[in-house]
C-alpha positions in Angstrom: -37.6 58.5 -32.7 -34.8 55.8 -32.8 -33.4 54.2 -29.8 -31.0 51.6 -29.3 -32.7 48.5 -27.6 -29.7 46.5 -27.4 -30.8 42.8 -26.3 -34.9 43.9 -26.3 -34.0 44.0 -30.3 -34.5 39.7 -30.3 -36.3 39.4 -27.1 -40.0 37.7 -28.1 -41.5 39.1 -24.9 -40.8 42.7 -25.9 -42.0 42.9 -29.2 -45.4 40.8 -27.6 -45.7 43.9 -25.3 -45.4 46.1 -27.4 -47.7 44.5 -29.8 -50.8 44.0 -26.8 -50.4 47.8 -26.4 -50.6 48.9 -29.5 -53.5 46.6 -30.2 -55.4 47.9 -26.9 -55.1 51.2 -27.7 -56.5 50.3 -31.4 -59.2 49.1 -30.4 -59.9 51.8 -27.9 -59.9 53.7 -30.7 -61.4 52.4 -33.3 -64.3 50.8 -30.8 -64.6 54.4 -29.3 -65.3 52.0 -26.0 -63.7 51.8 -22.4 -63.1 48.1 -23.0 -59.8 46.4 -23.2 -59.0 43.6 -25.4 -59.3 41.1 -22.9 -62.3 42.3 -21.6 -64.2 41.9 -25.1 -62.3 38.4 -25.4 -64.0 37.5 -21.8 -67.6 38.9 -23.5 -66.9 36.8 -26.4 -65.8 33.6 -24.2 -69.2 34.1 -22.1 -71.2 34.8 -25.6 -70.3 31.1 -27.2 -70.5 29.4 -24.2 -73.2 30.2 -21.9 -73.5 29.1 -18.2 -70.3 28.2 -18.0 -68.9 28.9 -14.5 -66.6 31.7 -13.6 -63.4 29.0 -13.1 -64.0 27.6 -16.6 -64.3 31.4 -18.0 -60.7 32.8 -16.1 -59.0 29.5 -17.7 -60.4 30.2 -21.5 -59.0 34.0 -20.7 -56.3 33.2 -19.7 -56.7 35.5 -16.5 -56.6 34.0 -13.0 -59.9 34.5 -11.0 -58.9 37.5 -9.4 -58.7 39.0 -12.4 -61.7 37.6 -13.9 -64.4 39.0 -10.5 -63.9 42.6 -11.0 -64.3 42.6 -15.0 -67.5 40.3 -14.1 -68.7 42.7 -11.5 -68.5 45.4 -14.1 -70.6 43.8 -16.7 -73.1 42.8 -14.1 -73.4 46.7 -13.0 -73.5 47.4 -16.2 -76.3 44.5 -17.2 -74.3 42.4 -19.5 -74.2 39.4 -17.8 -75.8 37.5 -15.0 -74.7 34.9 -12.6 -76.8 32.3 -11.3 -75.2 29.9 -8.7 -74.7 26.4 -9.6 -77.2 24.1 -8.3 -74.4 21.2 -8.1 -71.7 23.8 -6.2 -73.2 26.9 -4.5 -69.4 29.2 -4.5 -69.9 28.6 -8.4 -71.7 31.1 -10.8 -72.9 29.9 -14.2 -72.8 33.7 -16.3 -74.4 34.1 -19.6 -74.8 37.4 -21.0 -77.8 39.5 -21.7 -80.1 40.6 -24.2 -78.2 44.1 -23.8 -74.8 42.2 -23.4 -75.4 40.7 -26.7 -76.1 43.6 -28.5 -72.8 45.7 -27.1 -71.4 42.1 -28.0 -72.3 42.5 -31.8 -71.1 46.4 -32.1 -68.2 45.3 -31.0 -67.6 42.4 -33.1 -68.3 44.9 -35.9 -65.1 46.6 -34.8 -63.3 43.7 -33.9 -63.8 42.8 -37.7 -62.9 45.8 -38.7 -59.2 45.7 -37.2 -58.8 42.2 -38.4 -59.3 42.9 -41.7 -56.6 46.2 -41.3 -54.3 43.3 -39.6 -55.0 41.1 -42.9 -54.3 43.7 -45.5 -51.4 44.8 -43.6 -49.8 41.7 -43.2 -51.4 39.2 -45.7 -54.0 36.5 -45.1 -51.3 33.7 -45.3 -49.4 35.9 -42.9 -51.9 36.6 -40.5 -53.0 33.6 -40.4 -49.6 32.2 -39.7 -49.1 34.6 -36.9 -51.9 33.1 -35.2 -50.7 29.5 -35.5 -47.2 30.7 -34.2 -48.7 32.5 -31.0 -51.2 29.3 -30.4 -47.8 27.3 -30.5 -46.0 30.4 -28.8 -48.3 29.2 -25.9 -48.0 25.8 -25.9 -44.7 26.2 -25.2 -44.8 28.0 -21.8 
């Protein structure tokens, strides 16, 4: 279906959209799991560096804390993570994940693979590769 987009049609922020979606539903897909992008990301984060606290977490996420306590909550009802508070600061939590949070994490780095190497064949390792140096700069810039 073709539709006029009128300004949308050079507006970065649009295309970015668009682009998330697509990639969420993807993986959704291809994963066959309930589990955003960001939510794997914030498994991943918590994978390479455990007992990190929850602040330090949000800020690699790029998710504000709010955001951050109810995806936690889930993966602690769900036994992928634990928090321990922080002996030097007591409203801090130090989360690491699992043994069962490490093995969801490696299914679903199998798939995460999987659509990076359909991102590289479809756009070209140079390509791809530039992409992610232009949205690391991308966010520099805001």
């Amino acid at each position: 279906m073709s539709m006029d987009l009128g300004p949308l049609e050079g507006n970065v922020g649009y295309f970015m959209r668009k682009a998330v979606l697509a990639s969420q539903s993807s993986f959704q897909r291809e994963s066959g799991v309930k589990l955003m992008t960001g939510q794997y990301s914030v498994m991943e984060i918590i994978a390479q560096n455990p007992g990190r606290t929850q602040s330090a977490i949000a800020w690699a996420a790029g998710l504000d804390r709010s955001s951050l306590v109810p995806i936690l909550n889930q993966f602690e009802k769900n036994d992928l993570i634990t928090r321990e508070p922080v002996e030097r600061d007591k409203r801090a939590y130090a989360v690491s994940l699992t043994p069962k949070g490490k093995e969801e994490l490696a299914v679903l780095r199998e798939q995460v693979k999987l659509m990076e190497d359909k991102f590289i064949a479809g756009l070209g390792a140079r390509n791809h590769q530039q992409l992610i140096t232009l949205l690391r700069k991308f966010l520099t810039i805001l």
